[in-house]
C-alpha positions in Angstrom: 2.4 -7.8 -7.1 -0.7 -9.1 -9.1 -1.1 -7.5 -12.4 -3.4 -8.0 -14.9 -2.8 -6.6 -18.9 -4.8 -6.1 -21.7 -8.3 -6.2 -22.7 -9.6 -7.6 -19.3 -7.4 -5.4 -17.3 -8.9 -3.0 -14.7 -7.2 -0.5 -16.6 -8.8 -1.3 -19.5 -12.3 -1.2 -17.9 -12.4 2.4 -16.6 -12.1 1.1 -12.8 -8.3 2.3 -12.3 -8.1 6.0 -11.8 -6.3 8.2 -14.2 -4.2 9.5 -11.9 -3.0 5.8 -11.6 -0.3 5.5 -14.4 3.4 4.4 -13.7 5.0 7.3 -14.0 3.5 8.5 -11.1 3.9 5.1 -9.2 7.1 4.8 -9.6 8.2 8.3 -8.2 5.9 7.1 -5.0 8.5 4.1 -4.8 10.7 5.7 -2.2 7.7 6.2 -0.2 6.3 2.2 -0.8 9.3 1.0 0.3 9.5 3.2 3.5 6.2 2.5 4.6 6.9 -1.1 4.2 9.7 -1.2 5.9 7.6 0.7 8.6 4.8 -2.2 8.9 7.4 -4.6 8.7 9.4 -2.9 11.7 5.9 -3.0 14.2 5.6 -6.7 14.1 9.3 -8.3 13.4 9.7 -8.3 17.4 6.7 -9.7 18.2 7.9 -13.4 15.8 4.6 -13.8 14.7 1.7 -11.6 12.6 -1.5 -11.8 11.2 0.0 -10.7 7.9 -3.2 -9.9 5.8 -4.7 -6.9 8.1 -0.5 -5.8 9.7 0.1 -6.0 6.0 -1.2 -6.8 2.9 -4.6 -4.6 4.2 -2.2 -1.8 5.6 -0.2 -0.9 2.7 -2.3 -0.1 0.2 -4.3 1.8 2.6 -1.6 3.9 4.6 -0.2 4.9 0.9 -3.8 6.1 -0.2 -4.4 7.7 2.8 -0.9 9.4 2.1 -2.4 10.3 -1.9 -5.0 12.1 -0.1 -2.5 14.0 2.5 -4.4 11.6 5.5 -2.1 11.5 8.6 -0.3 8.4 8.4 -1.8 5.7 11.2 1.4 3.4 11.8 1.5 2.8 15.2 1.3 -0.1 17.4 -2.1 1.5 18.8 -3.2 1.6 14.8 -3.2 -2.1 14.8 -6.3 -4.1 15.5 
C-alpha cells in the first residue's frame, strides 16, 4: 500500500476522514484480509483477470460498503 506522510499527506489536508485513524484500521484487518482472500478466490480458477476492477477497484469498495453496513456484492454476478 501507497502511503503518503507529512505536510502533503491527505491526512494532513483535511481530505481523510476522522474516523480514518489506524487504530481503527487495524481492528478491520481480519476483515481486509477475508475479503481479499474472497476476490482473490472468484477469479484464481478462471487463470487470468482484469486485476484493477476484480481487484484493486473492488476492495476498497466492498470494505466501505461494509463501514456503511452495505450488503457485501462478491459474487461472480457482481463482476463486470
Amino acid at each position: 500500500m501507497l502511503m503518503k506522510s507529512g505536510a502533503g499527506s491527505p491526512a494532513a489536508a483535511g481530505s481523510v476522514h476522522p474516523n480514518v485513524h489506524a487504530p481503527r484500521v487495524e481492528a478491520m484487518r481480519p476483515q481486509i484480509e477475508q475479503t481479499a482472500h474472497e476476490l482473490i478466490d472468484l477469479f484464481e480458477a478462471d487463470g487470468e483477470v482484469e486485476l484493477i476492477g476484480a481487484y484493486c477497484m473492488a476492495l476498497p469498495l466492498t470494505i466501505s460498503a461494509g463501514c456503511w453496513v452495505c450488503p457485501r456484492p462478491i459474487s461472480r454476478r457482481s463482476r463486470t
